[in-house]
N, C-alpha and C positions, 0 to 999 in steps of 0.2 A: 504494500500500500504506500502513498505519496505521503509524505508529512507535510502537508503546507498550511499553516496558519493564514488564515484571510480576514481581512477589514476592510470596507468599507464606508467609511466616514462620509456626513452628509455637508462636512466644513473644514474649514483649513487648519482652524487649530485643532481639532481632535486629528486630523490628518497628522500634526509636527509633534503632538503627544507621542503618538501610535510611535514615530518616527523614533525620535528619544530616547523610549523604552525598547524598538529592536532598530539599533544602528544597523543592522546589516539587511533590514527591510529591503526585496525588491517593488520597482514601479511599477503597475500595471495601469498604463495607460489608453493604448490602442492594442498593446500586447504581440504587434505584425512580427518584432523582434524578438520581447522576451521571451515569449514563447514556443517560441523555434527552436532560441538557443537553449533550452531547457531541457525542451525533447531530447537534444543532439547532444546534449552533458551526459543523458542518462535520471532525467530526472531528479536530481540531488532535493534534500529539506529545503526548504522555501518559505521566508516571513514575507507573503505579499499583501502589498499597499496598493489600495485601487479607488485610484483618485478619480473617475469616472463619476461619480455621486457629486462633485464640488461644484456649484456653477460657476465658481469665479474664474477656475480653467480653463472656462471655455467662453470667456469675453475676448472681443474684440472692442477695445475703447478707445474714442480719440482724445487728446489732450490737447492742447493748444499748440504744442511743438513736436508732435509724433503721436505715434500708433502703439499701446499696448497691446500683445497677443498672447494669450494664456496660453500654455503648454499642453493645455489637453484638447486645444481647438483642434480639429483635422485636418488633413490634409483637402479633401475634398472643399471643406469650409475656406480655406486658405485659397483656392484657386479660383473661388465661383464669388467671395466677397466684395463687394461693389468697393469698396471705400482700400480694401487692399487692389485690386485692378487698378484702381483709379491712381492712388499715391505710389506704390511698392510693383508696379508691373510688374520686374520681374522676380520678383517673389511670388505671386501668383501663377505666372510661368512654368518655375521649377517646381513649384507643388506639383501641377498636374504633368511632370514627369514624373514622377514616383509610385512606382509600381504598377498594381493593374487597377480601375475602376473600384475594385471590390477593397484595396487594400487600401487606397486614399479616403473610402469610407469609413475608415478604423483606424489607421495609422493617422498618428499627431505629431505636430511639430515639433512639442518638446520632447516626445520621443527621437523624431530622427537628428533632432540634436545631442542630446543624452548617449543615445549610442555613438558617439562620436565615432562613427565609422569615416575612414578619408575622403569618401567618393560620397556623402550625405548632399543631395543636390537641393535642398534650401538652406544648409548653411552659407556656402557663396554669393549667393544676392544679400542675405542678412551681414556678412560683413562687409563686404562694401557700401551697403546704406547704413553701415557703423551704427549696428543693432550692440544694445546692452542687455547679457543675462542678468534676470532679477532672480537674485536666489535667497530665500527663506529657511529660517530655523527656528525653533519654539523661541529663541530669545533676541533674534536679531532679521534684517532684512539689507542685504547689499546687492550693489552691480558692479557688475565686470563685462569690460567691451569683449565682446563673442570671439573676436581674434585673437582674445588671449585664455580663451576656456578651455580648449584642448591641449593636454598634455603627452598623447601618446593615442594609439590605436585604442579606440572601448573604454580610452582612460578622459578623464576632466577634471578639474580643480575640485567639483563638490566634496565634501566633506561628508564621514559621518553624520548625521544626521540632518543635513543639507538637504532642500528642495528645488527645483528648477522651477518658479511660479509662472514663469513666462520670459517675453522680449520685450525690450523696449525700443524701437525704432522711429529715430527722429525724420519728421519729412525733407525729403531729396529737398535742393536746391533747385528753384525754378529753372535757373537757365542751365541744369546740369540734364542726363540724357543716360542710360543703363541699356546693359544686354547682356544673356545668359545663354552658356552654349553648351551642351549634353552631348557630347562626342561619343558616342556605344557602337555595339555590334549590333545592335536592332535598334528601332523606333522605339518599341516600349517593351516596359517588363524587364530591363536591364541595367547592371550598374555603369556607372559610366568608367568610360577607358579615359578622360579625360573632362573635367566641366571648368568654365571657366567663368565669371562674372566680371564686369566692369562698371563701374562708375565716374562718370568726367562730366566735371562744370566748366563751360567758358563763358567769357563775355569779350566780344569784340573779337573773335577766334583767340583767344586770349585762354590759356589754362588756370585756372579758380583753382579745382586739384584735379586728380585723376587716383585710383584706388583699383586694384585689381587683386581679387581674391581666384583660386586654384584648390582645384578637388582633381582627385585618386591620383596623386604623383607627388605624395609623401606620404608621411607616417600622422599627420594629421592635416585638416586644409591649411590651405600658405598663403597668409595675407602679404603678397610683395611688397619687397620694402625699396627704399630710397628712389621714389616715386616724386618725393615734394620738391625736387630738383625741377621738376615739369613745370610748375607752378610760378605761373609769367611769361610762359614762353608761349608760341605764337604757334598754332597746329597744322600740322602739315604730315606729309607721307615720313619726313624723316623721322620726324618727332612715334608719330604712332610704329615704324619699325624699331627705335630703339627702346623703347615702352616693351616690347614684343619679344625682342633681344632680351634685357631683362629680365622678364616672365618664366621665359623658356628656361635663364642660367639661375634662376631662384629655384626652377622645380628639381626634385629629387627622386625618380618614380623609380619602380624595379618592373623586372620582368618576370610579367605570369600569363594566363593563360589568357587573359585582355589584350596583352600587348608590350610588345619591348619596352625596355627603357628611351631606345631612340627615339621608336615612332614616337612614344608619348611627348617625349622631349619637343618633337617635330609640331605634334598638336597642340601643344601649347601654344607655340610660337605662331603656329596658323589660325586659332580660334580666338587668340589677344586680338591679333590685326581685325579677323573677322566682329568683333563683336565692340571693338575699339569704333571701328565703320560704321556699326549700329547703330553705336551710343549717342555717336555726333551727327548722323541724321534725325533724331529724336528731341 
């Protein structure tokens, strides 16, 4: 027989109680993951927490300077949202690349953030609209900018007793322009062999900034750095190839059954330029 203790709270704070008293609590949120990986362990004892009952999870709230999104909101909810469409495109985007129909019905955001898996394709759009995880514990509430929440493959900053309550992402700048690219061996149903996001503001072809976040070609996503070097300078094809240049010699990918380390290397370099092109016609 399974040993799994379950709870189901109907609020946050009996949720960070529950938490408290078993630190080694797993989340059951949409469960598309944890429940697989469970299977595939062999079933081991299990304290699950199933935040499913909370309604505050599954808000979507505006604030005067950004968009709150609970971590139990779905994915399906995530792609079909008027006010996310409208502000966060490509967040909306990459939601409804994930998975199949059936799994964007179930599967949540703060799930495929939480599993910090490399290749998670709404974490990329979320760091480049420089999304904050708001995380919760029975005695405190802080954030941390999402490009610096992963630590490692399946691994993240939370803590013992740590919650992920959701994101907080501030609204794009108007004259700024985003695009997201899911590089796989299929259309759908697949992880990506490469994903890539951008964000770039100008004014007067003038670069405000430019930000460019990279999935499945490290050991966690890669928010490229020394980028603010852009910022002034006037846009043009060379500017966007050495942006791309960049990108490509930030990533770090291996080789499996997706794909070389070259190709991927190569993809980088081609879906920067490609979604750089995007971003500045928008």
């Amino acid at each position: 027989m399974f040993n799994v203790t379950y709870f189901a709270p109907n609020n946050l704070s009996d949720a960070l109680d529950y938490l408290s008293e078993h630190k080694d609590a797993r989340i059951l949120a949409g469960g598309t993951d944890l429940i697989a990986k469970w299977k595939k362990i062999g079933h081991p004892d299990m304290d699950l927490l199933d935040i499913r009952n909370i309604e505050s999870f599954k808000e979507i709230s505006q604030c005067e300077n950004g968009l709150f999104i609970g971590a139990g909101v779905t994915m399906d909810t995530v792609q079909y949202s008027a006010v996310i469409v409208e502000q966060l495109p490509i967040l909306a985007e990459a939601a409804g690349k994930v998975g199949s129909v059936q799994v964007r019905n179930m599967a949540t955001i703060g799930g495929n953030i939480c599993n910090a898996a490399p290749s998670a394709d709404t974490v990329l759009p979320l760091i480049v609209y420089d999304a904050e995880a708001v995380i919760v514990s029975k005695n405190a509430e802080k954030r941390c900018p999402l490009k610096k929440f992963f630590v490692g493959p399946g691994k993240t900053i939370l803590q013992q007793g740590e919650l992920l309550k959701g994101v907080f992402v501030p609204y794009p700048a108007k004259e700024s322009g985003a695009a997201f690219a899911k590089h796989s061996r299929r259309v759908g149903m697949d992880l990506a062999t490469v994903g890539v996001a951008v964000d770039i503001c100008l004014s007067d072809d003038t670069v405000g900034y430019v930000r460019v976040a990279l999935g499945a070609v490290g050991p966690v996503p890669i928010f490229v750095k020394s980028l603010e070097k852009f910022t002034g300078a006037k846009i043009g094809d060379g500017v966007i190839e050495e942006i791309a240049v960049i990108s490509a010699d930030q990533a770090v990918p291996i080789t499996d059954v997706r794909g070389s380390r070259e190709y991927r290397k190569d993809m980088v370099y081609e879906n920067v330029k490609k979604c750089l092109s995007e971003a500045l016609k928008k």
